[in-house]
C-alpha positions as CSV (number, residue, x, y, z in Angstrom):
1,X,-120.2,-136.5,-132.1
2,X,-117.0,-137.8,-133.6
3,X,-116.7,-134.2,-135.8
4,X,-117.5,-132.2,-132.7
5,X,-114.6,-134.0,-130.7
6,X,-112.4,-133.7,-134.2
7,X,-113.3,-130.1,-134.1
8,X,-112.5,-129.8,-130.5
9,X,-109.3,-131.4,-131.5
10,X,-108.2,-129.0,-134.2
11,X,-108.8,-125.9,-132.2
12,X,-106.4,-127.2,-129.3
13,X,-103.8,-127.9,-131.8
14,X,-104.3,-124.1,-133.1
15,X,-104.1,-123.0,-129.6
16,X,-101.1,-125.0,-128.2
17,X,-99.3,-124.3,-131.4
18,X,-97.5,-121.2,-131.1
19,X,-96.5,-122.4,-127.3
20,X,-95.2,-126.0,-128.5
21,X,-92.8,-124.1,-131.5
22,X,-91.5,-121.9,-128.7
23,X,-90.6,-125.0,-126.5
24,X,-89.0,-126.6,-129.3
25,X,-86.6,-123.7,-130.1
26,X,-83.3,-123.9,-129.1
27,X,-82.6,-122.4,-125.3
28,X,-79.4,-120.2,-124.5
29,X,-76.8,-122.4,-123.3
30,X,-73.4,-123.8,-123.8
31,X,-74.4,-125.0,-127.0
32,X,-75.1,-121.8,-128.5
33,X,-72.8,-120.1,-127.3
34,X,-69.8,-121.8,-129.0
35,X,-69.5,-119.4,-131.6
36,X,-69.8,-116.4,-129.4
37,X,-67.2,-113.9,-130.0
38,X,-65.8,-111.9,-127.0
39,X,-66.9,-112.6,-123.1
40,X,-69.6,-113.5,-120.8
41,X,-70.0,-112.2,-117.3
42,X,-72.5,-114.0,-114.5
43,X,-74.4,-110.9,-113.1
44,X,-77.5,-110.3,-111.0
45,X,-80.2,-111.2,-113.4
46,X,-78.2,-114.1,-115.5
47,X,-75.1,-114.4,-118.3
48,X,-74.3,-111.4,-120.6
49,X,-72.5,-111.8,-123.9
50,X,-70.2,-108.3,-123.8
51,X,-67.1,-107.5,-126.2
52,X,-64.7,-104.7,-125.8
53,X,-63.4,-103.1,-128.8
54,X,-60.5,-100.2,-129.4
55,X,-57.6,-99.3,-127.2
56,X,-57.4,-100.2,-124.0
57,X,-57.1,-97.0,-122.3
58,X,-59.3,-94.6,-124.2
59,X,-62.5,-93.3,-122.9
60,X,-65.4,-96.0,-122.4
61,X,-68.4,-95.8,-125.2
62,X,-71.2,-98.1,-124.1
63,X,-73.3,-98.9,-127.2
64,X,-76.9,-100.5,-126.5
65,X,-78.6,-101.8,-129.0
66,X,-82.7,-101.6,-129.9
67,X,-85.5,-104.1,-129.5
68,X,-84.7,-106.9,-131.9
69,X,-81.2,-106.2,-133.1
70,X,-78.2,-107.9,-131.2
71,X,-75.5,-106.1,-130.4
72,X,-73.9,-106.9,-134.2
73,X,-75.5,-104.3,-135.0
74,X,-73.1,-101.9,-133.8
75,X,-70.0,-103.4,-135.1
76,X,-69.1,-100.8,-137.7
77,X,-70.5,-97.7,-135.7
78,X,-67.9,-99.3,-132.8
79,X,-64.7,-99.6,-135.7
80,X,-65.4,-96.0,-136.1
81,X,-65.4,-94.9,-132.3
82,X,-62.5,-97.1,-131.9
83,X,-60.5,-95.4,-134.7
84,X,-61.5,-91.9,-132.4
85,X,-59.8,-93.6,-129.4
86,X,-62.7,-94.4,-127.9
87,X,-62.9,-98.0,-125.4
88,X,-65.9,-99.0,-127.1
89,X,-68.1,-101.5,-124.7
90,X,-71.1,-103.3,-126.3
91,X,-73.2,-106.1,-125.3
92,X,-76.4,-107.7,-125.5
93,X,-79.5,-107.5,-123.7
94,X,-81.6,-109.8,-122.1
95,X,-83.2,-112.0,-124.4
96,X,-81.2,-111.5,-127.7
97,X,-77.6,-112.1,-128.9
98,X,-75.8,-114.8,-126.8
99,X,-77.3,-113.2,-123.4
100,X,-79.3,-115.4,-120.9
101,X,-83.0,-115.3,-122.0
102,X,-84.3,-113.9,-118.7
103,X,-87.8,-113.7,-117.6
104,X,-90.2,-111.4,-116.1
105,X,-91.2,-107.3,-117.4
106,X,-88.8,-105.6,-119.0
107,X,-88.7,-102.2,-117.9
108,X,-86.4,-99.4,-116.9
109,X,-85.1,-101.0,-113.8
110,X,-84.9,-104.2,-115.8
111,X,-82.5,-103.0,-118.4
112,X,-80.5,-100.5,-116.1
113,X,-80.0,-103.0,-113.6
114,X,-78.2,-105.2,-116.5
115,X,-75.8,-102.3,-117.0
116,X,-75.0,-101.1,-113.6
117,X,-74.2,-104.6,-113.2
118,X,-72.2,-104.8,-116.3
119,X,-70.2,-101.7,-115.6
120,X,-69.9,-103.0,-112.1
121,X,-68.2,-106.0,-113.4
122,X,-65.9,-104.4,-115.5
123,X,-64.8,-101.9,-113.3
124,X,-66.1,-99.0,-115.4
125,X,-66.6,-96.0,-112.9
126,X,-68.1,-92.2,-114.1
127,X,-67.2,-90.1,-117.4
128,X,-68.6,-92.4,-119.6
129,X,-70.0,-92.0,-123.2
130,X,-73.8,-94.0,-123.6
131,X,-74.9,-94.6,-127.1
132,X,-78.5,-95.8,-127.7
133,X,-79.9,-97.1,-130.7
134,X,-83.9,-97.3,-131.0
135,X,-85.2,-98.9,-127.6
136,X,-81.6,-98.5,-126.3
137,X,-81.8,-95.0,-126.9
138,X,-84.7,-94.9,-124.3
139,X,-82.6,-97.0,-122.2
140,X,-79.3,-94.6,-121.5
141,X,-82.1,-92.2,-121.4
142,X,-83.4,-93.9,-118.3
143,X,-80.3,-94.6,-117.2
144,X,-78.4,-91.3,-117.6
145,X,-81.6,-89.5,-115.9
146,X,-81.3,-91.5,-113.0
147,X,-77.2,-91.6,-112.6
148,X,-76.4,-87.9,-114.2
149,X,-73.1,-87.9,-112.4
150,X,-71.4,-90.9,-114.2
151,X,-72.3,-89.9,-118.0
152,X,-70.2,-87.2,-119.4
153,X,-72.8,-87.3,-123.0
154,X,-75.5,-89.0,-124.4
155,X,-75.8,-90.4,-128.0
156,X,-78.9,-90.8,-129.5
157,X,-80.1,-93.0,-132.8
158,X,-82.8,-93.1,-134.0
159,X,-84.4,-93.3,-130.1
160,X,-87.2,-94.6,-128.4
161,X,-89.0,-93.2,-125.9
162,X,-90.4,-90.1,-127.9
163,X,-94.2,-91.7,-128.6
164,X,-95.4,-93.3,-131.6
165,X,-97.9,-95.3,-133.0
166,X,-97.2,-99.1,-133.1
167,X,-100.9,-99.6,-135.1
168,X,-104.1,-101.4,-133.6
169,X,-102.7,-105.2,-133.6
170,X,-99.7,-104.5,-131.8
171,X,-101.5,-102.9,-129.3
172,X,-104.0,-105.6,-128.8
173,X,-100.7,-107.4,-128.7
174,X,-99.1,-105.6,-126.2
175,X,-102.3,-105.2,-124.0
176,X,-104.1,-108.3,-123.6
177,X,-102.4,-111.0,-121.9
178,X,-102.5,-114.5,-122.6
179,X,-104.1,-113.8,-126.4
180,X,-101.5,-111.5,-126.9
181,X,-98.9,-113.6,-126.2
182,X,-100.4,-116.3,-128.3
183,X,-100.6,-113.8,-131.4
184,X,-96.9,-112.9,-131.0
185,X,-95.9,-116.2,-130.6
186,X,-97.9,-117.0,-133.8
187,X,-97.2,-114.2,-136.0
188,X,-94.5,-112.2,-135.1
189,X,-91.6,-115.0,-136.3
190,X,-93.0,-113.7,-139.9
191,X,-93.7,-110.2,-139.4
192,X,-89.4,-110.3,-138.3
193,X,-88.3,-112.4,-141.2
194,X,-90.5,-110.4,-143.7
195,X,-89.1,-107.0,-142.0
196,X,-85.5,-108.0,-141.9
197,X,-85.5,-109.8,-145.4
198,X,-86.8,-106.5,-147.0
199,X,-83.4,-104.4,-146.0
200,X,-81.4,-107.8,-147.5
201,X,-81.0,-105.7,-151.0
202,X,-79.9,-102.6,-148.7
203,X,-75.8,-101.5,-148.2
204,X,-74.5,-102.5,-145.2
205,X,-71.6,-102.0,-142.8
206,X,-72.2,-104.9,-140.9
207,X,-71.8,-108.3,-143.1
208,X,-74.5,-110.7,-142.5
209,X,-76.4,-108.5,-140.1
210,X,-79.0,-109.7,-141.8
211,X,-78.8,-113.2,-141.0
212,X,-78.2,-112.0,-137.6
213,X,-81.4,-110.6,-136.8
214,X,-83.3,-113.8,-138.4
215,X,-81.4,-116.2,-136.3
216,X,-82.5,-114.8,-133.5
217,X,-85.9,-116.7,-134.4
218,X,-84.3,-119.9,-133.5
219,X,-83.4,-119.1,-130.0
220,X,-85.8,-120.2,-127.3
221,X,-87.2,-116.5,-125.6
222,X,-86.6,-114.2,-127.9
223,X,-90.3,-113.4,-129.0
224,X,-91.2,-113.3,-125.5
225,X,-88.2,-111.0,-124.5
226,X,-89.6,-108.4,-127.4
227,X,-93.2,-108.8,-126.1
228,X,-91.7,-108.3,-123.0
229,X,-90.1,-105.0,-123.7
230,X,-92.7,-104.0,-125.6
231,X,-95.2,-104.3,-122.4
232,X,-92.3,-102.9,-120.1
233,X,-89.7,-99.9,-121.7
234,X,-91.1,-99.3,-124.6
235,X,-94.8,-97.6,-123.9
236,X,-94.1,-94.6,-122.0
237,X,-92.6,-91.6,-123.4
238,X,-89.5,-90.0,-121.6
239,X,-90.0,-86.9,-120.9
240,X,-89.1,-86.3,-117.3
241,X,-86.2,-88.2,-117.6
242,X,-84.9,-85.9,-121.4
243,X,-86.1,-82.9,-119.0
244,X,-84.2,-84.0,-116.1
245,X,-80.7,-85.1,-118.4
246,X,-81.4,-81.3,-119.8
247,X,-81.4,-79.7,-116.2
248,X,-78.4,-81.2,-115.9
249,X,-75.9,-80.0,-118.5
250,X,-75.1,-83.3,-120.0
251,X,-74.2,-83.0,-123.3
252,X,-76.9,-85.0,-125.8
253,X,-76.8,-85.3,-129.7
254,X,-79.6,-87.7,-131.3
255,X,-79.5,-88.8,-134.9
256,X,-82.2,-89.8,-137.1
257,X,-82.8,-91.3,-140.3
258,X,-84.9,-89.0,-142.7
259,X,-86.7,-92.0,-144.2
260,X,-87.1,-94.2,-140.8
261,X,-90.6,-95.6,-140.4
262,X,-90.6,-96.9,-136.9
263,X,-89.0,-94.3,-135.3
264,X,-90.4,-91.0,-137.7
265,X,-87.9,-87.7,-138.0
266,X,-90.8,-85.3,-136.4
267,X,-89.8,-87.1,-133.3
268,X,-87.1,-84.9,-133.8
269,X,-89.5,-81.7,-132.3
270,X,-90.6,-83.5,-129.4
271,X,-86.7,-83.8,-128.3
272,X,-86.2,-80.4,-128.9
273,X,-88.9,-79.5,-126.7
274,X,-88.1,-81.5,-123.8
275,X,-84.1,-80.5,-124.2
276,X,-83.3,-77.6,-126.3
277,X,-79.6,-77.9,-125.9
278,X,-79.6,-81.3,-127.8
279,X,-77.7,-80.9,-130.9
280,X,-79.7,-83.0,-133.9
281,X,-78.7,-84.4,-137.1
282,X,-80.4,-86.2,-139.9
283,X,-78.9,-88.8,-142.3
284,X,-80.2,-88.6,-146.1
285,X,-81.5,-91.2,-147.1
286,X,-81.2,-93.6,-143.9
287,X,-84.1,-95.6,-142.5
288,X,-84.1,-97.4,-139.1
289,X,-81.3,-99.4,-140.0
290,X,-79.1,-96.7,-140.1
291,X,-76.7,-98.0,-137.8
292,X,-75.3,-100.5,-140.7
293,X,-76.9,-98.8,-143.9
294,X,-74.8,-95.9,-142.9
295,X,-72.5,-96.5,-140.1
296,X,-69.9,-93.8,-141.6
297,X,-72.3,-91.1,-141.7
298,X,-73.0,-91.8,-138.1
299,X,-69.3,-91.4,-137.2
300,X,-68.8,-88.5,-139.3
301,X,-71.8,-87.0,-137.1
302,X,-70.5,-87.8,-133.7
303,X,-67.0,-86.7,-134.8
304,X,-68.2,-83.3,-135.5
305,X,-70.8,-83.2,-132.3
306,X,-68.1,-83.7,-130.3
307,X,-65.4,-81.5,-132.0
308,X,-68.2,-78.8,-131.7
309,X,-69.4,-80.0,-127.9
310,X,-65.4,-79.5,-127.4
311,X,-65.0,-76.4,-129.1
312,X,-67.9,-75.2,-127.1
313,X,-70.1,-74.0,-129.7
């Protein structure tokens, strides 16, 4: 009797486990947001961490980011635009960075309700410039197919929302609730670290991007926000909203990293087929990282899609 009840005892500790570490991380508050850099703004759904960056008066760039990265990521990619006079807006989503940890699916309405709120806030009207990076590509995709008027041109990296094959686990993952969220609780903290720690030998643009992405970890939500996402935005693909943007004119360019393993180059065809007007480049030698392995590349690109989008060509 006393080694059934010690059994019975082990397996609860196994099961609780992964629940009790996520309680014990630390939430989103005052706290940790002392060494925030830039602003936060109260909006419909909770705080988000934003920064501005370039002139004042140029143009407005909104850069959002992908599933795990915070909006660090874009820092260099941002100096670039800035240096092209653009008024670069970046901020993070729901559930990573400095941003409130919010609960509840994360799906398109989700995410563009955070930035129609966000412009709201800062007064930002039409003509703008979107830039997504992996699963923020297929959120300005969402967005700019269901508000055509306000975006004057898409920029794509290395976007989601094209189909591809997270692998069997992750499905179950994503799938089954309850188990599922117990496996990502469990493993996933690993899985990130192992990931991340792998690029640590890479060149970067963005010092200590890194240690960015890894301290995300210690914040209270963030596994469940990427879970989250993962069960909302990220299973569908787009292609009635890439058809719809194409119908409209709006001037798209998507970038990809030759060597990217989550997000693979032939997902380069399927954009072509759903707009053929989208004007595509690939960076040698860039991976999924590309936004701080090769930062000036991507600058170089957008320089010369626009010159040519400009130029009419």
């Amino acid at each position: 009797m006393i080694w059934f009840l010690i059994f019975l005892f082990v397996i609860g500790l196994v099961a609780i486990w992964p629940f009790a570490r996520e309680a014990m991380r630390q939430p989103m508050n005052d706290a940790a947001r002392q060494d925030a850099p830039g602003e936060f703004a109260t909006l419909s759904q909770g705080v988000t961490h934003f920064r501005w960056i370039g002139p004042a008066r140029g143009p407005v760039a909104v850069c959002v980011h992908g599933l795990t990265t915070p909006s660090m990521v874009w820092d260099a990619v941002a100096q670039g635009l800035a240096l092209m006079g653009f008024r670069v807006l970046v901020y993070d989503l729901y559930g990573r960075g400095y941003s409130d940890r919010v609960p509840g699916l994360q799906d398109q309405d989700f995410f563009i309700r955070q930035l129609d709120d966000l412009l709201a806030a800062q007064g930002v009207q039409d003509d703008i410039t979107l830039l997504g990076y992996s699963m923020g590509g297929a959120i300005v995709s969402a967005y700019t197919a269901r508000n055509p008027g306000r975006v004057r041109r898409m920029i794509l990296l290395a976007p989601a929302g094209m189909g591809h094959d997270l692998g069997k686990l992750a499905k179950f993952t994503r799938d089954t609730p309850i188990l599922g969220d117990w496996l990502m609780l469990l493993r996933y903290p690993a899985l990130h670290k192992k990931g991340t720690e792998a690029e640590r030998a890479l060149p970067t643009e963005v010092a200590g991007i890194i240690d960015y992405q890894q301290a995300e970890l210690g914040k209270r939500g963030f596994v469940p926000a990427v879970l989250s996402s993962m069960r909302g935005i990220l299973p569908r693909p787009l292609e009635q909203e890439h058809r719809a943007i194409s119908r409209e004119g709006i001037s798209v360019m998507a970038i990809w990293g030759r060597d990217d393993t989550v997000i693979p180059i032939s997902a380069m065809g399927r954009l072509a087929q759903w707009n053929r007007m989208a004007r595509q480049d690939v960076i040698d030698g860039a991976g999924h990282g590309l936004t701080y392995t090769h930062a000036s590349a991507i600058v170089r690109a957008i320089e010369a899609g626009i010159a040519a989008e400009v130029a009419g060509d």
